[in-house]
Every structure is written in structure tokens, then in C-alpha cells.
N, C-alpha and C positions, 0 to 999 in steps of 0.2 A: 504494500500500500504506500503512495507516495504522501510526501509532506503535506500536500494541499488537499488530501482526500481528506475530506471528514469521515470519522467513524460510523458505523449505520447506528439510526436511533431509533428504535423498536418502543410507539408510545402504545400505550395500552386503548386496548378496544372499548367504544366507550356501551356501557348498560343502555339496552333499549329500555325506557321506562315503562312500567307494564301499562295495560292499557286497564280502562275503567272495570270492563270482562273481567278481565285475570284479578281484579283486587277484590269482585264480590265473590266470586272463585273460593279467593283465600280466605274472605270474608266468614265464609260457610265453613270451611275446615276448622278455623279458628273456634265456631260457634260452636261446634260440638268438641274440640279440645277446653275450650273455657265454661264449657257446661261438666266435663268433671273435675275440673278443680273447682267451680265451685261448688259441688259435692264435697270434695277433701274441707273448702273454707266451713260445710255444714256441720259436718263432722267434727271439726277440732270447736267451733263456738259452742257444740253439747258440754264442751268441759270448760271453754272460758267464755267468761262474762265481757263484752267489751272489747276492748283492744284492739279495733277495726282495722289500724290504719297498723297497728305492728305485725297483725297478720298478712295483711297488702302485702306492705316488705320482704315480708319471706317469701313468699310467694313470688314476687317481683326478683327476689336473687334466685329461687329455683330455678327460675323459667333463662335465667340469664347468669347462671352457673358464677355467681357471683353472690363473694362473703359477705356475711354480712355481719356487723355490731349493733349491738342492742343495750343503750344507756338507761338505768334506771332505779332509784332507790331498791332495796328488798322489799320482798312480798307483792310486786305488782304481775305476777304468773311469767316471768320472761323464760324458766326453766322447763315451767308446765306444759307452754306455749309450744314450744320446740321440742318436746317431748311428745305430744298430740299430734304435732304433723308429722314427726316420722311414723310415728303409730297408723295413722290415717292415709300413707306412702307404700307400706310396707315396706321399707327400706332400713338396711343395715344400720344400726345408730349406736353411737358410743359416745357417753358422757366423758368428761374430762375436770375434772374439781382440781382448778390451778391453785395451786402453796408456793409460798418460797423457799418449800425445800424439793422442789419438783424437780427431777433430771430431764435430760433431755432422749435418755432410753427410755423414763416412762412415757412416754410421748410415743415416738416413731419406732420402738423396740430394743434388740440387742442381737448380738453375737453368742450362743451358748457353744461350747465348750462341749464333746461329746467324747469321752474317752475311751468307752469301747471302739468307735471308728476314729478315734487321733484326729476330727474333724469340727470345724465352729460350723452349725446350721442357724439362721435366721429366726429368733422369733418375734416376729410383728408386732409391733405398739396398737394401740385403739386408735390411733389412727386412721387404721385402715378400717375406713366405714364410708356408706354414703352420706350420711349426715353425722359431724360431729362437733356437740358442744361443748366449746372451750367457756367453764362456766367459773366467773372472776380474773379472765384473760390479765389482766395487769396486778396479779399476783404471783406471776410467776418471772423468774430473773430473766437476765441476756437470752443466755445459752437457749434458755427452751425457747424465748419469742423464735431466737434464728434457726430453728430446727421446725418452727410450724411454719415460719414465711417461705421457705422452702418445698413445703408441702402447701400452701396457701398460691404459691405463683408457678411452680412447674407441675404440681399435679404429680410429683413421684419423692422419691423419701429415701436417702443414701444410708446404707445399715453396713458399716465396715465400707470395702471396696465395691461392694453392689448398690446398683440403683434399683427399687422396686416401683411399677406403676402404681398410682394408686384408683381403686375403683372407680368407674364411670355411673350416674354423677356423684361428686364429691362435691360438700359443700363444705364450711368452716361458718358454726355459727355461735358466735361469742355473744358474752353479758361482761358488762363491768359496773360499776357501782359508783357512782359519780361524786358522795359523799366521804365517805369513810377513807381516806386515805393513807393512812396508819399502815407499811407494811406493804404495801405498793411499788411496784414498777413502773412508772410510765413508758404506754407504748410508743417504740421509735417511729419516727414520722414515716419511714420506709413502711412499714408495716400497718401500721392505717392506713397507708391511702393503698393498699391491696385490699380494704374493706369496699366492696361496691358501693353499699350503704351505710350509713351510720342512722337508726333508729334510737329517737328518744323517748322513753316511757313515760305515761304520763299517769297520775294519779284515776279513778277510773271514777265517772258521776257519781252523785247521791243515789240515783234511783240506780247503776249498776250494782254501788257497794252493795245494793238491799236487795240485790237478784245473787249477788256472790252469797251473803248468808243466806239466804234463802236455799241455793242450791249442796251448799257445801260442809253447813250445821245442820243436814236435816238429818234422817233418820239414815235415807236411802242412798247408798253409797256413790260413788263421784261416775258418772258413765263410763262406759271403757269405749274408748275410738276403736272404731272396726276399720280396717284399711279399705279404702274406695279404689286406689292407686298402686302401681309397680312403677319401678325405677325405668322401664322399659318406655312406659305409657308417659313419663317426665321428659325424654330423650328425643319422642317425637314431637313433645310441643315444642319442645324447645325448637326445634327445627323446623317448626312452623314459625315460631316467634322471630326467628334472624327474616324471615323472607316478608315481612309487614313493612310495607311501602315506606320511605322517608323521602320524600319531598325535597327539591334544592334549596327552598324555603326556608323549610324545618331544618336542615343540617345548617344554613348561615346562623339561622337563629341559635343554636346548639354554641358554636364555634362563638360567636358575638358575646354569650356566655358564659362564658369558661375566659373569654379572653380580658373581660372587663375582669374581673379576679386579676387579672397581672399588670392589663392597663387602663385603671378605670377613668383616667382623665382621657382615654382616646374615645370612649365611651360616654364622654361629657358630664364625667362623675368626680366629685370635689373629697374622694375620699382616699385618694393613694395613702395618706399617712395613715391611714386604719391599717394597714396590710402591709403586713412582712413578706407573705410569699402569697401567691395565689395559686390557683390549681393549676396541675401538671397537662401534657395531650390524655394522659390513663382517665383522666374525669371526662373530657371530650367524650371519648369512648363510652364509658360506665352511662353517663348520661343519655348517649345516640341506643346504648340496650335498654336501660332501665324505660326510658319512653317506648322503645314498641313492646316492652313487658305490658307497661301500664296499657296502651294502645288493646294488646291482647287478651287482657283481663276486661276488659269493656266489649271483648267479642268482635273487635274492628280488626280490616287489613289494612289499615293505613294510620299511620300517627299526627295528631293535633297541635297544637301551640299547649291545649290546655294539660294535654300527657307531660311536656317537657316542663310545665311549671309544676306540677304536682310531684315531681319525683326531683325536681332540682334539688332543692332544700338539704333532701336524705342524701343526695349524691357531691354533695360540696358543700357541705356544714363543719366537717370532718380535714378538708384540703385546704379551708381559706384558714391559714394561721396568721393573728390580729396580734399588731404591734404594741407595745408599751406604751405607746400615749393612748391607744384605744383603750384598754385596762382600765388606764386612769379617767376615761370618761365614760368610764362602765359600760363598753359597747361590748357586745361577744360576736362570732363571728357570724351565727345565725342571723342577726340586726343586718348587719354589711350584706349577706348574701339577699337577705329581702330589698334591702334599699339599692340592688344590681338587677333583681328582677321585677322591682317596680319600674325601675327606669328605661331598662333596655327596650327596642320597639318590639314590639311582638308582631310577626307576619303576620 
């Protein structure tokens, strides 16, 4: 090839947009994939009272294989919750009650030592499940956060010199406890923003508390969830749920988003000193899923403006980290990301 050849440029082929046909199409697949979950959502509200929108979330990270965290005083069922939907899934589930004398073997496993064959054979950590609660995740030291982010962003888990997969889907669904700090780790900022969402708990109505004693002081014991769901029948929504229409609209909007987080004066926003870092492209992402989750939980093949505001919140509450002068004018970072989605234009 001479000096003055240019090299060939191979741009990529661009997506026919589907047509109106192919979205009611999908529309209809979607309808009867989101008519059984929500049968599973029936299911798990026979044993909790409330918690609408912490269920959504889970929900919204199965469908988009994406972790999730769950902030909230004790006693609001965050344990219960996640324990009903794998019940209601059929799917492999292992608790994980984080200490800070936790190893990073009882996590992902070990190497056993076998003397009759002079051989170490593998024994698996709880880990390896399709759902697993990491329950008071910021009680456990370094060593174990960087042994579950590893299993949190490759989906496999290094035991000696082997790598093992780990089960299809896997989730990682953690509680932390937003008070009580005594004894605590804070999670490294690498390791939250691997949370797709960050859900916060919230105390639950007068008339729920009085449906929770109602159901849970009576005589007759708490129901037991009967699974509606296999991990199978999860793997196909999910793959209905990547193919739900996104608009060139809806993705500027998305990006416009995520971007005012980094520069909110290009955005026409008077708030750059609130904000130390704003979200990564990983939130771009999480956000462009979480909207055709939400999209798909309404039974639609196509995402709105009103999907991408209702999951924003959960999916960059957690990424926008607010500077020291913010602190001091009591702003948190929830404030800032509202006053980015109040402002930004919405298509």
C-alpha cells in the first residue's frame, strides 16, 4: 500500500428502524411476558405489604440483569422482599449475612486439600446462585467487596488458578442500612456504580403498617410464595426486553442526562459547585436498560420520556457524588439529580 493510500474504513451498517408492525408485534410478546411477572409481583405482595416501587426495582434489575442496592432502616421487609421473589422465580438463592470478620473464601469458596488423591478440588462459595443477597453489604472489609465486584462485573469467580462461570441469570442483591454506622465499611465508589440501581426504603403508610399487623400478628401463619417463574422463562424476557424500540429522541434525551451530571453549566445549570464527579458512560447504559425494563413492565414495545424519568432517580442517585460546599448547604445528591431532571428539555 502506498503513502497516499488511505486505509479502508469499514463504518458500520446502520439499524433499519422497525416499522410501526414490528413494535405492536413486540408489543404483544411483551404482553404476555409482562402478564407473568406480574403474577410473580402477585405473588410476592401475598407476603409484603406495600413497597411498590422496591419491588418495580427488582424487577427492573431482573429483567436487565442488573444489581441492585436497597437502602433502608431495619424492619422495612428488604430481606423478606428478596427472599419472596426468588421463592416466586424458582430460582437458586443464597443469603449472605456480611460481618467484618467475613473472608473472602466464605464468599466465592476455596481450594480443599484431598489427601487420598494428593489433589486440591474446588469447593464453591454461595455465591454461586441465581439470586444472591448480600445482606448489610458494607459490613464486610476490602478483601471481600473485591472478591464480589469481580463476580458482580465478569459474571465468573477465580478459586486458586481457575476461573468458574457463574450461573445464568445471576443477580447480586444487596441491603445496607443507612443509619447505624458503627463497624462499617464504606463501599468503594468502583463498586457502587456496578449497582444498576440504588433503591431507597421508605417507611411504609399508616393504613399499610395496619395491613402489616393485620397480616403478620394474626393467628394464620405468613403465606408461602409458590413459584409462578423459572430462571428459563426470566432469560426470555429478558430478551424481549433489549429488543423494545429506543427512539433517536429518547437516547439524546438519555445522553443530555447523564451529561448534565458532568457539565451542568452546558446544560444551563448554575450548579457545577454541587458536584464533584458526575456519572460515568456505565449510567448512560444502566439508564438506556432500566427505561425499556420500565417500558416492558407497562407491556409497551417502545420507551417514553416518562420511563426514562421514573427510573433516572434509582439509576444516578448512587453516581452523582456532591461536593463539600453542597454538604454545607444540606443539599444531597438526590436534590441535584431532580433539579437536572427538572431542567433538562424533555423530547
Amino acid at each position: 500500500m502506498s503513502q497516499d493510500a488511505a486505509p479502508p474504513h469499514h463504518t458500520p451498517e446502520a439499524v433499519p428502524a422497525p416499522t410501526a408492525e414490528d413494535i405492536q408485534r413486540l408489543g404483544r410478546e411483551i404482553e404476555s411476558h409482562a402478564a407473568r411477572l406480574g403474577e410473580l409481583t402477585r405473588r410476592v405482595e401475598q407476603v409484603i405489604v406495600g413497597q411498590k416501587e422496591m419491588i418495580e426495582g427488582l424487577l427492573i434489575g431482573l429483567l436487565t440483569s442488573g444489581h441492585v442496592l436497597l437502602e433502608g432502616v431495619p424492619g422495612l421487609a428488604k430481606t423478606l422482599t428478596v427472599t419472596s421473589l426468588a421463592r416466586a422465580m424458582h430460582a437458586e438463592f443464597k443469603r449472605i449475612q456480611f460481618t467484618p470478620d467475613l473472608l473472602p473464601a466464605d464468599l466465592i469458596g476455596t481450594l480443599i486439600y484431598n489427601p487420598k488423591t494428593a489433589e486440591f478440588t474446588p469447593r464453591k462459595g454461595p455465591v454461586f446462585a441465581n439470586l444472591v443477597l448480600a445482606d448489610e453489604i458494607n459490613r464486610a472489609p476490602a478483601k471481600v467487596q473485591s472478591a464480589l465486584l469481580e463476580a458482580m462485573q465478569e459474571r465468573t469467580v477465580t478459586i486458586g488458578d481457575e476461573t468458574y462461570p457463574l450461573p445464568s441469570p445471576f443477580l447480586v442483591l444487596a441491603t445496607q442500612n443507612p443509619v447505624e454506622q458503627e463497624g462499617t465499611y464504606p463501599l468503594p465508589e468502583a463498586q457502587v456504580d456496578r449497582f444498576m440501581l440504588k433503591l431507597t426504603v421508605s417507611y411504609p403508610s399508616r393504613g399499610e403498617e395496619r395491613a402489616i399487623l393485620d397480616r403478620m400478628a394474626g393467628a394464620d401463619a405468613v403465606p408461602i410464595v409458590e413459584p409462578v417463574m423459572r430462571p428459563d422463562d426470566l432469560l426470555r424476557a429478558r430478551e424481549a426486553c433489549r429488543r423494545i424500540h429506543l427512539d433517536a429522541k429518547i437516547r439524546d434525551y438519555i445522553v443530555d442526562l447523564v451529561h448534565a451530571t458532568r457539565e451542568p453549566a452546558e446544560a444551563g445549570l448554575d450548579i457545577d459547585r454541587l458536584i464533584e464527579f458526575g456519572a460515568s458512560p456505565r449510567a448512560t447504559l444502566a439508564l438506556t436498560h432500566a427505561s425499556r425494563a420500565r417500558a416492558f413492565l407497562d407491556g409497551r414495545g417502545y420507551v417514553t420520556p416518562s420511563d426514562v424519568k421514573r427510573v433516572a432517580m434509582d439509576v444516578l442517585r448512587h453516581r452523582v457524588v456532591i461536593s463539600y460546599e453542597a454538604e454545607a448547604e444540606e443539599r444531597t445528591s438526590e436534590s441535584v439529580v431532580r433539579q437536572i431532571l427538572d431542567h433538562v428539555p424533555v423530547p
